[in-house]
C-alpha positions as protocol buffer text, in pm:
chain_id: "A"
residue {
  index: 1
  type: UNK
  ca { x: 4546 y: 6667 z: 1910 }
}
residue {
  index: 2
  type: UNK
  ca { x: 4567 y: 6362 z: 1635 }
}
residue {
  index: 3
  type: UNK
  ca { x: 4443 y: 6036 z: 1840 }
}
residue {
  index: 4
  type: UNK
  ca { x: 4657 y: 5739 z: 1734 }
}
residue {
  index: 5
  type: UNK
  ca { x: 4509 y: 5514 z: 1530 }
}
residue {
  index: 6
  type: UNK
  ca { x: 4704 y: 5197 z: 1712 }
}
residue {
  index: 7
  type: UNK
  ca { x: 4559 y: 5010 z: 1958 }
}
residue {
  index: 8
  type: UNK
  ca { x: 4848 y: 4824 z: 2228 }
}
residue {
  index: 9
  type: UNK
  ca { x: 4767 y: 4467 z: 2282 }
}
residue {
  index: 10
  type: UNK
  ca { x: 4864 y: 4296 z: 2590 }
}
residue {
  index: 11
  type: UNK
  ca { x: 5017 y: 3984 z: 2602 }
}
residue {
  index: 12
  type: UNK
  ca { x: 4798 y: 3681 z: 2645 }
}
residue {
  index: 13
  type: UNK
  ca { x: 4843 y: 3556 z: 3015 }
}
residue {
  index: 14
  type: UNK
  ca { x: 4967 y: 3183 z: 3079 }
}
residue {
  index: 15
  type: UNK
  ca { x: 4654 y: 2951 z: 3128 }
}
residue {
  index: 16
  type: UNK
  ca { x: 4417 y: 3227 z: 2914 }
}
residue {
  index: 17
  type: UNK
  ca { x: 4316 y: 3256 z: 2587 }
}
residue {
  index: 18
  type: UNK
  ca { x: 4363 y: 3630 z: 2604 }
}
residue {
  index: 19
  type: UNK
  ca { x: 4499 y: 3914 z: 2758 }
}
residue {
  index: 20
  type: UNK
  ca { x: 4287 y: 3859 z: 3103 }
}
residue {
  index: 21
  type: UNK
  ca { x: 4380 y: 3918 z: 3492 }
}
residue {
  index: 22
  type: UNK
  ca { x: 4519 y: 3626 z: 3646 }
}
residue {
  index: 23
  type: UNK
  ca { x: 4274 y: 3701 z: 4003 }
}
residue {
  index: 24
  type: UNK
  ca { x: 4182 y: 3391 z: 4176 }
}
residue {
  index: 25
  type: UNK
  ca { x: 3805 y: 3410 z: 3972 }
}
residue {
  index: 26
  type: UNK
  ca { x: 4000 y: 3336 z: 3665 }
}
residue {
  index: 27
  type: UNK
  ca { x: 4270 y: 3103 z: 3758 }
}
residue {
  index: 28
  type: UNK
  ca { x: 3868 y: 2903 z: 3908 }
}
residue {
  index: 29
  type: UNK
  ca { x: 3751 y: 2969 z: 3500 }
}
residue {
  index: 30
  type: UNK
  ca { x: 4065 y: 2836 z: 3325 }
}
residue {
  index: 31
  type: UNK
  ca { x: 4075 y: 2535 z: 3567 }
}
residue {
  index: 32
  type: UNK
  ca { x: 3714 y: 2441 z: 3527 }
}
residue {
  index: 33
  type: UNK
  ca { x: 3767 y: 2527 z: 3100 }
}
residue {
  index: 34
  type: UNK
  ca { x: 4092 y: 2313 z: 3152 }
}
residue {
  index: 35
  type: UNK
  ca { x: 3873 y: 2013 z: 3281 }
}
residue {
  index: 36
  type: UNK
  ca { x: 3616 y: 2010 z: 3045 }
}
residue {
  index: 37
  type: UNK
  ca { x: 3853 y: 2068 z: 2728 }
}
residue {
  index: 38
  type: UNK
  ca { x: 4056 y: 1718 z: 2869 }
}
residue {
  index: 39
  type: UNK
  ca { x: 3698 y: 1511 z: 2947 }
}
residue {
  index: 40
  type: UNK
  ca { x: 3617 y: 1587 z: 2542 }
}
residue {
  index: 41
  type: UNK
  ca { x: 3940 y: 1484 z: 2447 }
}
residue {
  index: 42
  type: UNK
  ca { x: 3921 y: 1184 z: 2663 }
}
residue {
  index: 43
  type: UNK
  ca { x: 3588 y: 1108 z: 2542 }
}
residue {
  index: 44
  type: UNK
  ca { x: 3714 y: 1163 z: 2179 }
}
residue {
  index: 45
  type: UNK
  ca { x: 4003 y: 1020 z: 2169 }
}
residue {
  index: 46
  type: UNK
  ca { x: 4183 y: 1329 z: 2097 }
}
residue {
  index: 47
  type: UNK
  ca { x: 4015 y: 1454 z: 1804 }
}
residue {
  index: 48
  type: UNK
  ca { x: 4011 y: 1753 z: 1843 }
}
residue {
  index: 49
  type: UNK
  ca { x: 3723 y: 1800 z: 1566 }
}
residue {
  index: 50
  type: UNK
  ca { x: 3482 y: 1591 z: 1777 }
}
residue {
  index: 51
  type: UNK
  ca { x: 3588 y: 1768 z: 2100 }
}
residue {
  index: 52
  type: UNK
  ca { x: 3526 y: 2106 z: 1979 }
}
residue {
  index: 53
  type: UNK
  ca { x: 3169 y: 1987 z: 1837 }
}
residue {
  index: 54
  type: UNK
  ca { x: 3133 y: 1821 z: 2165 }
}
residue {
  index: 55
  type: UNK
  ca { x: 3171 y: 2126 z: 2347 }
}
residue {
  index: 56
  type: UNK
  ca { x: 2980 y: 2366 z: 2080 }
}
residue {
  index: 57
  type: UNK
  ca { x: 3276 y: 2537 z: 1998 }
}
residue {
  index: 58
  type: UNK
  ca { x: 3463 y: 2604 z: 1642 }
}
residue {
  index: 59
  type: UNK
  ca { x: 3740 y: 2371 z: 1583 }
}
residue {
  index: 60
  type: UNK
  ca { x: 3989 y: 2694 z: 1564 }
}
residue {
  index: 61
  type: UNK
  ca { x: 3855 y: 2844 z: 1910 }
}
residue {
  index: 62
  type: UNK
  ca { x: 3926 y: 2494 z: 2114 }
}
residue {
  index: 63
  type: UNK
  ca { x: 4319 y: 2444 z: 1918 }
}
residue {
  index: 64
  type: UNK
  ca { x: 4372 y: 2820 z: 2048 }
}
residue {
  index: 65
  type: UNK
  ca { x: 4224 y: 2745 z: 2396 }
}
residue {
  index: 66
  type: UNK
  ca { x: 4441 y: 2418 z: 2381 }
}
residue {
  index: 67
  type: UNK
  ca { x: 4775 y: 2611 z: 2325 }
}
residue {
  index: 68
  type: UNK
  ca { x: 4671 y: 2865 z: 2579 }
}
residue {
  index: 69
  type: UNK
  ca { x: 4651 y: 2634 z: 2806 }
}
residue {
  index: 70
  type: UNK
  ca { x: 4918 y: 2440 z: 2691 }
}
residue {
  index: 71
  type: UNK
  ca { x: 4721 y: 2093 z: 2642 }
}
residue {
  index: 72
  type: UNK
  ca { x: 4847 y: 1825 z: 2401 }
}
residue {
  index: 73
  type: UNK
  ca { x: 4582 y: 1636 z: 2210 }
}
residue {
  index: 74
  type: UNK
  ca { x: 4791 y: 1377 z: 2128 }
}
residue {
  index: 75
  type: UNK
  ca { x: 4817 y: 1240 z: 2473 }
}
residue {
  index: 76
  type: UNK
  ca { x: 4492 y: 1129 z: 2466 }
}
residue {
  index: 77
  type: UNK
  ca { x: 4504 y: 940 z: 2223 }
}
């Protein structure tokens, strides 16, 4: 029997960054993530550069977290 060689992704979940459950422990993750992405932004004005260096993450990982989440960067600006 020939395995196949694709893999099925799952949809990304509203509020994740990835395809995750959406149990009460993460809904508590992406709410804490959610309040420490918007104190950086706050603190930085909405760079997003500073932010992500703020919170030791790559520039790329924190826009895709943002849109995950569905955060604006230029309202705190």
């Amino acid at each position: 029997m020939k395995r196949s060689t694709r893999t099925s992704r799952r949809k990304a979940k509203p509020g994740s960054a990835g395809p995750r459950s959406t149990g009460r422990l993460q809904r508590a993750i992406d709410e804490v993530v959610r309040r420490e992405i918007e104190a950086a932004l706050r603190e930085n004005g909405g760079n997003v550069a500073a932010s992500a260096r703020a919170l030791g993450v790559t520039e790329m990982a924190l826009r895709k977290r943002l849109r995950s989440l569905g955060i604006d960067p230029n309202s705190y600006r």
